[in-house]
C-alpha positions as CSV (number, residue, x, y, z in Angstrom):
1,X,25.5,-8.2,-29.0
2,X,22.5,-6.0,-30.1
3,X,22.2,-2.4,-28.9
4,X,20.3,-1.8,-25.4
5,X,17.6,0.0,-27.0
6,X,17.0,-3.1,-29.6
7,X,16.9,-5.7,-26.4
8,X,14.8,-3.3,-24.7
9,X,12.3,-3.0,-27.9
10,X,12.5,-7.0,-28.6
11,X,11.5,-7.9,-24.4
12,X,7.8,-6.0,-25.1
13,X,7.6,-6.1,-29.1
14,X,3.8,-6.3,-30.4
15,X,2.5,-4.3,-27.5
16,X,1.5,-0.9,-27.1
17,X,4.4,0.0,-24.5
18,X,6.6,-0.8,-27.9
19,X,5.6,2.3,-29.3
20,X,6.5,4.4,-26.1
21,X,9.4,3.0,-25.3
22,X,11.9,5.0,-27.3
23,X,10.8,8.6,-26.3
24,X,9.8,7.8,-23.1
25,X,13.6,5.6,-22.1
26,X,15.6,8.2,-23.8
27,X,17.4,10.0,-21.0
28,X,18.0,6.8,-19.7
29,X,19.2,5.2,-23.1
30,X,21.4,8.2,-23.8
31,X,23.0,7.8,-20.5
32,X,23.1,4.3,-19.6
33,X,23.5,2.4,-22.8
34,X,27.0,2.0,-22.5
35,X,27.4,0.9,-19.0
36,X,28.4,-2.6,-18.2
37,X,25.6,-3.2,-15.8
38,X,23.3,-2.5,-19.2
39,X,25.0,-5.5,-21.1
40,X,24.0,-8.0,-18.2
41,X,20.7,-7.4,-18.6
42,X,18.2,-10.5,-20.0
43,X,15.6,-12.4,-19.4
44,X,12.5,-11.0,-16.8
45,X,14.3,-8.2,-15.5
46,X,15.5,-7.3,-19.0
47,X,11.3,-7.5,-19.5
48,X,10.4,-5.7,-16.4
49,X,12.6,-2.8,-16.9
50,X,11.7,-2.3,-20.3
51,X,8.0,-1.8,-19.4
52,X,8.9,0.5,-16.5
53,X,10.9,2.7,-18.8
54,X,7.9,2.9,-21.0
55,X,5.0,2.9,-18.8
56,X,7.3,5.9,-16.8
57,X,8.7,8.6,-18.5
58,X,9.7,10.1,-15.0
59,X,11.4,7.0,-13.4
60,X,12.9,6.5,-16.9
61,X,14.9,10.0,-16.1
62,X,15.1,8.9,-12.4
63,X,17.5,5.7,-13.4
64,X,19.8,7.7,-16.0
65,X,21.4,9.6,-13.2
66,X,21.0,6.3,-10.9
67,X,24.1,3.9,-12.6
68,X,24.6,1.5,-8.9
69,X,20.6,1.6,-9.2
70,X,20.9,0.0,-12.7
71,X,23.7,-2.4,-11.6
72,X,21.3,-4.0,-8.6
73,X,18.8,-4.3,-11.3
74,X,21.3,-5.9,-13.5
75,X,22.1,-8.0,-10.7
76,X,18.4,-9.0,-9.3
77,X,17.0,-12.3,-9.0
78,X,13.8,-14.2,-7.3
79,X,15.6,-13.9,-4.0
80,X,16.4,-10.2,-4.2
81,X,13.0,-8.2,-2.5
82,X,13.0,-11.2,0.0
83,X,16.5,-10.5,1.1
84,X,16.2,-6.5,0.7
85,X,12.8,-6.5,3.0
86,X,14.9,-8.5,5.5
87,X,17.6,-5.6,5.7
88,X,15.1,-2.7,5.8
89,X,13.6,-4.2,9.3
90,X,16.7,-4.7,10.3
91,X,18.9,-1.7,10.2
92,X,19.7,1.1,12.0
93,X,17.6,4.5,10.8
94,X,20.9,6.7,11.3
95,X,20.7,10.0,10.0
96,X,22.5,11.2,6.7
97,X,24.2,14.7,7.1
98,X,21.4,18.4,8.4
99,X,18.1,17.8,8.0
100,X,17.9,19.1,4.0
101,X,20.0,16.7,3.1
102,X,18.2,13.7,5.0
103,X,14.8,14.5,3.9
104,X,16.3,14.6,0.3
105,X,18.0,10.9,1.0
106,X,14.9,10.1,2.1
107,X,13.1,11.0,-0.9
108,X,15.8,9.2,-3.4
109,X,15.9,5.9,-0.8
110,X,12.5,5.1,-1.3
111,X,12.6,6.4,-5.4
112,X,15.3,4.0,-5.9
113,X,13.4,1.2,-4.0
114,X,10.2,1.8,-5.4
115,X,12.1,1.4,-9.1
116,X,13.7,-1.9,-7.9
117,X,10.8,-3.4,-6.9
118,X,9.0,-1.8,-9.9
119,X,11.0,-3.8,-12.3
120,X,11.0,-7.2,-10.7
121,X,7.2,-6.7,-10.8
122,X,6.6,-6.0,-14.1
123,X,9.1,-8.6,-15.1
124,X,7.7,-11.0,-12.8
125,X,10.5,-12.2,-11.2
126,X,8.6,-11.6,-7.8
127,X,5.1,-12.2,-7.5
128,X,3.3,-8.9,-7.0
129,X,2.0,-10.5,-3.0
130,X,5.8,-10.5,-2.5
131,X,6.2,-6.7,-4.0
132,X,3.6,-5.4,-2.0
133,X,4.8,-7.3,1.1
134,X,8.4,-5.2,0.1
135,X,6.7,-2.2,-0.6
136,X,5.0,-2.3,3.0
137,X,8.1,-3.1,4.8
138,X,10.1,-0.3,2.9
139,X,7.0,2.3,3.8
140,X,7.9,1.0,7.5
141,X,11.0,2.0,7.4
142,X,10.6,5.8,5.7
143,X,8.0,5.7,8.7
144,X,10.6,5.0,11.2
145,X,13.7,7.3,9.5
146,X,11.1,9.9,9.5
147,X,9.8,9.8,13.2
148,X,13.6,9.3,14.0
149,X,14.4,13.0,12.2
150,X,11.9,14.2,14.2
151,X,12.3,12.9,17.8
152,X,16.0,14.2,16.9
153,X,15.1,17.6,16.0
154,X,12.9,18.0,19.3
155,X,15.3,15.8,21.2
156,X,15.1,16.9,25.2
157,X,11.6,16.3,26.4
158,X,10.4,13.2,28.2
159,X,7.1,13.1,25.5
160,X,9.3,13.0,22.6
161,X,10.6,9.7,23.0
162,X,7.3,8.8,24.7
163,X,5.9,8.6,21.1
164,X,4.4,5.4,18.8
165,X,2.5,5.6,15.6
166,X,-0.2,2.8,14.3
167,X,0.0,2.1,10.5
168,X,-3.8,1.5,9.5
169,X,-5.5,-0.5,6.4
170,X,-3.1,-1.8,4.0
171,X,0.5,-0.6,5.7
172,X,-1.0,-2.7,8.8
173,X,-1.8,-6.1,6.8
174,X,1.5,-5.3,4.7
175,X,-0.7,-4.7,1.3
176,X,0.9,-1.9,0.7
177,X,1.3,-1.1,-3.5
178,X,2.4,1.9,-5.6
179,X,1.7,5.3,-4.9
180,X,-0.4,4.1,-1.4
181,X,-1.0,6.5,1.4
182,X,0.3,6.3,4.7
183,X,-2.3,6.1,7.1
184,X,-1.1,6.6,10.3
185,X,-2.3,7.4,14.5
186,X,0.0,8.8,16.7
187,X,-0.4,7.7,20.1
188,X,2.1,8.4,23.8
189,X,2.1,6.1,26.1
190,X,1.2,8.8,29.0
191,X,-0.4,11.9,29.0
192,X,2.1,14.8,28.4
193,X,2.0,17.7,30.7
194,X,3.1,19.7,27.2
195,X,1.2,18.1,24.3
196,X,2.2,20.4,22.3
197,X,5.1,19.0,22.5
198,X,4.0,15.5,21.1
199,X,1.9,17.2,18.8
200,X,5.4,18.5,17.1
201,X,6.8,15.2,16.6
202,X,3.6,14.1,15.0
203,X,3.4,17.2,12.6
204,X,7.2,17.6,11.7
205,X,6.9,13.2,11.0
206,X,4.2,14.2,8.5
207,X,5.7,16.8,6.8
208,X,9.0,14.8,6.3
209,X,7.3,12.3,4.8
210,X,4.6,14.4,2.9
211,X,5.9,17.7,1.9
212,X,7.6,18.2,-1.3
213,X,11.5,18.8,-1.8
214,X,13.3,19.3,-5.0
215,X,13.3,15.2,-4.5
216,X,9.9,14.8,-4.6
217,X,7.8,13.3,-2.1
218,X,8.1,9.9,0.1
219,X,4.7,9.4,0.7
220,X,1.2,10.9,1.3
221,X,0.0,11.0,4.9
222,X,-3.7,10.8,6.3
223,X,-4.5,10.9,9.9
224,X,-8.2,11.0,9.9
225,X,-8.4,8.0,11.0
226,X,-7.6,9.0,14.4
227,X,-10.1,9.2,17.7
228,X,-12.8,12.1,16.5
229,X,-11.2,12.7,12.8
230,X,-10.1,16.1,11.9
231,X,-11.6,17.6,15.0
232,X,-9.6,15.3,17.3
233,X,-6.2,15.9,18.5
234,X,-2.8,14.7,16.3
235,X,-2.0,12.8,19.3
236,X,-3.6,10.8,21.6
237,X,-2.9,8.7,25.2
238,X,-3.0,5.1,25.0
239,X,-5.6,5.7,28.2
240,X,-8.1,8.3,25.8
241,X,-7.7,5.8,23.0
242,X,-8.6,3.0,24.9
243,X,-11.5,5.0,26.3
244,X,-12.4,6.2,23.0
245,X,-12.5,2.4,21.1
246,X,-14.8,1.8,24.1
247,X,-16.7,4.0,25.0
248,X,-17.5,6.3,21.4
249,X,-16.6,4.7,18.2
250,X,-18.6,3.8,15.8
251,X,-18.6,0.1,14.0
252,X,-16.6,1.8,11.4
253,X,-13.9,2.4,13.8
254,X,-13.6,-0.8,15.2
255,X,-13.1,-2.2,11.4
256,X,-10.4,0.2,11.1
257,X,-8.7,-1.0,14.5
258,X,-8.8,-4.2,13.3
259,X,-6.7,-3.4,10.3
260,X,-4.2,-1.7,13.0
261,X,-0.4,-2.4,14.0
262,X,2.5,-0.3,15.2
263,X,5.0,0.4,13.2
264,X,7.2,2.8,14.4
265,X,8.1,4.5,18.1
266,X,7.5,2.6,21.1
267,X,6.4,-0.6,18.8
268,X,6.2,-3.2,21.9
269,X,3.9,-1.0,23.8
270,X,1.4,0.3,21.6
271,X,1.0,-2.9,19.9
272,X,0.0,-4.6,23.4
273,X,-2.2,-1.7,24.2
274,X,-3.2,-2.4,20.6
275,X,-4.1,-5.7,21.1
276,X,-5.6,-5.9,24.7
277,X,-8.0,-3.1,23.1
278,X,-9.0,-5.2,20.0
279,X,-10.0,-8.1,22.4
280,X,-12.1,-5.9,24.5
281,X,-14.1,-4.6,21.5
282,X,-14.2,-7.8,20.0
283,X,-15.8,-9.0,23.4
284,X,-18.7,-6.8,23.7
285,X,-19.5,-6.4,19.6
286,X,-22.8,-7.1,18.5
287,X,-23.6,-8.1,14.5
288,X,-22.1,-4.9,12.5
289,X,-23.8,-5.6,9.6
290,X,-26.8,-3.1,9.3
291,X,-23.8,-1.1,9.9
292,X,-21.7,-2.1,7.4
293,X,-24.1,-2.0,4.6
294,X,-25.5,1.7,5.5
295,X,-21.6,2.9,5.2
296,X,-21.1,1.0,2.0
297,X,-23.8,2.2,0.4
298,X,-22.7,5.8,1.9
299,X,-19.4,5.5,0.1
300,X,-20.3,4.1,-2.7
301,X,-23.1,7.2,-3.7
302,X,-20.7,9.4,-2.3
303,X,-17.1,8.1,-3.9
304,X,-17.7,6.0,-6.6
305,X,-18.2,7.2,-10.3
306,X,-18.1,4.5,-12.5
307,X,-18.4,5.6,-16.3
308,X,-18.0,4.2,-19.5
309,X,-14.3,4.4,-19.5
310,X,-13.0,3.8,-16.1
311,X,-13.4,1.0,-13.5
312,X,-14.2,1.6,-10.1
313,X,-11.8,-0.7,-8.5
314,X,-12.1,0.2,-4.9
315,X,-15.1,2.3,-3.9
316,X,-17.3,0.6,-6.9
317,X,-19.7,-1.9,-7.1
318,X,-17.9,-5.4,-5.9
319,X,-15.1,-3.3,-5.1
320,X,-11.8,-4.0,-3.2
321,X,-14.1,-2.6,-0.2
322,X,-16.8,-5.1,-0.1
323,X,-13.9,-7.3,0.7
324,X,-12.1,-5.1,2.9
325,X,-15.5,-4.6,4.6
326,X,-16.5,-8.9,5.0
327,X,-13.5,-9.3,6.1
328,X,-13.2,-7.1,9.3
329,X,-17.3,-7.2,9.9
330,X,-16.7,-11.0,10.2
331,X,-14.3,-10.8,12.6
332,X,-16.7,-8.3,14.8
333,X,-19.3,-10.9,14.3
334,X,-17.3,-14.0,15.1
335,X,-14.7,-11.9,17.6
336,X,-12.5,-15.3,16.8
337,X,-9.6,-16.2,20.0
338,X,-6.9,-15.9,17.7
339,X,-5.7,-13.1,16.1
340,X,-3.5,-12.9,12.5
341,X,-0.2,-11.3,13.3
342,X,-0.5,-9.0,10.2
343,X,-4.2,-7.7,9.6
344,X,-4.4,-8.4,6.2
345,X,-7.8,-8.7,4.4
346,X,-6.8,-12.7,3.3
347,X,-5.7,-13.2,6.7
348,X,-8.6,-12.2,8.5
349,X,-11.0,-13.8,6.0
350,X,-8.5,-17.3,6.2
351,X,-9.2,-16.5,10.0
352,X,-13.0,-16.5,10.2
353,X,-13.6,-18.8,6.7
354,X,-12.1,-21.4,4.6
355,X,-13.8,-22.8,2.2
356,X,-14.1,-22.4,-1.9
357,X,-16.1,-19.2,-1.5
358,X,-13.7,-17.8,0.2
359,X,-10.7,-18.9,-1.5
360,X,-12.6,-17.6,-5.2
361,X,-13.7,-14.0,-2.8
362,X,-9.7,-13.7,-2.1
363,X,-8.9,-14.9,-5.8
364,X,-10.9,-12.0,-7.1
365,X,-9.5,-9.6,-4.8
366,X,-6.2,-10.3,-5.5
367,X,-7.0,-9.6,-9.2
368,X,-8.8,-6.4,-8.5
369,X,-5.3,-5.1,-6.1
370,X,-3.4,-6.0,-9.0
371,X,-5.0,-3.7,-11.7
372,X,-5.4,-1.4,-9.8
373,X,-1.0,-1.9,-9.1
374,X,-1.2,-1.0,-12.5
375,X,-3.4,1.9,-12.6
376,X,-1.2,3.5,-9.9
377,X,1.5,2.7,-12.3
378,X,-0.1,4.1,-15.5
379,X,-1.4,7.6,-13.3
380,X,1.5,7.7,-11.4
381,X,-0.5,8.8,-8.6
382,X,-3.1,7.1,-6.0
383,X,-5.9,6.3,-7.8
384,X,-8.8,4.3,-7.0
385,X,-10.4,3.9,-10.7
386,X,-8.8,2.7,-14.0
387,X,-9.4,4.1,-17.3
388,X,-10.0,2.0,-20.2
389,X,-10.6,5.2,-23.2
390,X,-7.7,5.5,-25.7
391,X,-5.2,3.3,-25.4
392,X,-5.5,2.7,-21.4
393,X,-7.1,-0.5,-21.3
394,X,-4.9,-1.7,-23.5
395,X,-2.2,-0.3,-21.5
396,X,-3.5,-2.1,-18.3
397,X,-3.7,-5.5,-19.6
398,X,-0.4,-5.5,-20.7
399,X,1.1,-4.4,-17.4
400,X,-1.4,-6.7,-15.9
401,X,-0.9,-10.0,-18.2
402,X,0.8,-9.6,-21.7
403,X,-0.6,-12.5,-22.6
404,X,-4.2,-11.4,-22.1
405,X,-6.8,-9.7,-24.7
406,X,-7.9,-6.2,-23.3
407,X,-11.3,-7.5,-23.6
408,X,-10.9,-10.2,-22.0
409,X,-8.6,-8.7,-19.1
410,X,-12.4,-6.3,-18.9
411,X,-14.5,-9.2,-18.9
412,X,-12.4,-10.9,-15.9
413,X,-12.8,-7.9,-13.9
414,X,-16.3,-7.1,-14.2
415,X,-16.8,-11.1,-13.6
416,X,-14.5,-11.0,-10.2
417,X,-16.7,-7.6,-9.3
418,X,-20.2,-9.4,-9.8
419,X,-18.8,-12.4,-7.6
420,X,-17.5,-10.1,-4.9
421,X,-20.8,-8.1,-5.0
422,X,-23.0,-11.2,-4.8
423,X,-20.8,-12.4,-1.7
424,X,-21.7,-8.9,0.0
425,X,-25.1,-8.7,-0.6
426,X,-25.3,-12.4,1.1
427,X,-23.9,-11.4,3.9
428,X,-25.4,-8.5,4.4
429,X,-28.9,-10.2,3.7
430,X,-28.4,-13.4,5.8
431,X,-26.9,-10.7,8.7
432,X,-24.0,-13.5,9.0
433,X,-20.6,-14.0,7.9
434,X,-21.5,-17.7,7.7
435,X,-23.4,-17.2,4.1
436,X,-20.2,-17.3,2.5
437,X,-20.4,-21.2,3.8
438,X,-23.3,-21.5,2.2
């Protein structure tokens, strides 16, 4: 049998990742070469590894020190996220030894995850809906270990256990993808007569998850979406933040409560307060869509840059937010009876809509989440651009579709963007979700 390094080189040869392959996987190849977990590997997962090992010089390092991490690689198949998601919702968050040490296994847990998935991904052995399904439930679950540490480490007072947090935008609708924040609200079920107290579960959950150990990070956390942004409390009453949806929020708001669902804490209670307060807002809305289109062309003066070498993929022109933005407005407009258990932006379109406009809208957003996958991947960070100078175009196709032309992979993006804008702008012009029936 050929070396590893020669299998690796032949599953992406004529590529550009061919060329990085060797000094980016060399920790790993040095280490892990020999193993007997190494000479199972073939096919798509032989495929997928090879391109995380050259797209990530840092995961590459990761997985030399990680031989049982390489042997469930070795061993994956089409069943293996489905099965793993299904065991991360179901088990127990029990501590692993003091604090230090949890917050480190914490770190590593969702590291070794993360690179599972990563490879299955790239390989496609898993279509990336099914990744990012994973990759939501797995955030869930840091969520929930994390809030866990925390109740522990405060353990005593009522308001401690008295505690739920709301995932918002794509953790709620399960869209979760590399490198994606955690946006989270922190809500009791009853006022505290020491908030302080719920305050610390809140802040201690954040820097568990956010602040950097010699393990890295687990994940980025925003709260601003919470009742009054940075100038309202960490934590808020179920009461004030029913008051709040109806009494002071702004349309944004309500878009972002629609893309709401608890995920960790007292799950069963927040997410019926959750619900009964969507149905009341939904009741009394009006048409959002003067609304709508002042705040996206806010955010898109204010947030997107396009230039000649990178894509706007989110904030942009016919971004991912014109969809993100038709979808909940047209369930404000509509305020349908049924509601779709996760959030997502396909679900709530498939909710209020279906038709071919809307099947080609959701087409072109699920191409425009995928790149930008892949620009996560490339940056190793949260981005909300790709680049296309050097060799980063090229770089993105290949991730995206080895088969496809750089060019081409361009010209499909800025054709999904120019559909997805057109969509908008009938919307917003007709002031009804129904010309996407048109």
């Amino acid at each position: 049998m050929s070396s590893l390094k020669d299998r690796l080189i032949d599953a992406i040869r004529g590529g550009v990742l061919e060329s990085r392959l060797e000094t980016s996987a060399a920790p790993f190849l040095e280490r892990r070469s020999k193993d007997a977990a190494a000479a199972r590997l073939d096919g798509d997962v032989l495929s997928g590894l090879a391109r995380v090992l050259a797209s990530q010089p840092m995961v590459a390092g990761f997985l030399s020190h990680r031989p049982r991490l390489l042997e469930r690689i070795a061993n994956s198949d089409t069943t293996t996220l489905t099965t793993r998601a299904r065991e991360l919702e179901e088990a127990s968050d029990e501590r692993a030894g003091d604090l230090e040490t949890a917050l480190d296994a914490l770190r590593i847990f969702r590291r070794e995850e993360t690179c599972l998935a990563a490879c299955l991904d790239l390989g496609r052995v898993t279509p990336f809906e099914g990744v990012s399904y994973f990759l939501s439930v797995l955030a869930e679950a840091m969520a929930r270990r994390a809030l866990k540490l925390a109740q522990d480490e405060l353990g005593g007072a009522p308001a401690v256990s008295d505690f739920a947090v709301l995932g918002m935008g794509t953790i709620a609708g399960r869209e979760f993808t590399y490198h994606s924040d955690l946006d989270l609200i922190f809500l009791c079920s009853r006022v505290s007569d020491d908030i302080s107290v719920t305050s610390r579960v809140g802040q201690r959950m954040i820097s568990y998850l956010a602040n950097m150990t010699g393990a890295g990070i687990v994940y980025t956390v925003d709260t601003r979406l919470r009742p009054s942004g940075r100038q309202g409390v960490l934590v808020t009453s179920f009461d004030r933040f029913e008051s709040y949806q109806l009494e002071s929020a702004e349309t944004w708001e309500h878009m972002a409560l629609l893309r709401a669902r608890a995920i960790a804490g007292q799950r069963d209670d927040a997410q019926n307060m959750l619900e009964d307060v969507r149905q009341k807002v939904l009741a009394s809305g009006a048409k959002p869509w003067s609304d709508v289109a002042e705040l996206r062309t806010r955010i898109e003066h204010e947030r997107a840059r396009p230039s000649e070498h990178t894509i706007a993929l989110k904030t942009g022109r016919g971004g991912l937010m014109d969809v993100d933005f038709l979808a909940a407005g047209g369930m404000l407009e509509l305020r349908p009876d049924r509601f779709p258990l996760l959030p997502s932006v396909p679900g709530m379109l498939n909710t209020i809509a279906q038709n071919p406009k809307v099947t080609q809208l959701l087409d072109d957003y699920a191409l425009l989440r995928l790149v930008e996958s892949r620009a996560r991947l490339i940056a190793g960070r949260s981005v909300d651009d790709a680049r296309t100078d050097g060799d980063q175009l090229a770089l993105l196709g290949e991730l995206v579709d080895p088969k496809i032309e750089p060019s081409a992979l361009l010209e499909e993006i800025s054709k999904a963007q120019e559909r997805i804008r057109t969509a908008f702008e009938s919307v917003v012009s007709h002031d009804a979700i129904s010309a996407l029936s048109d």
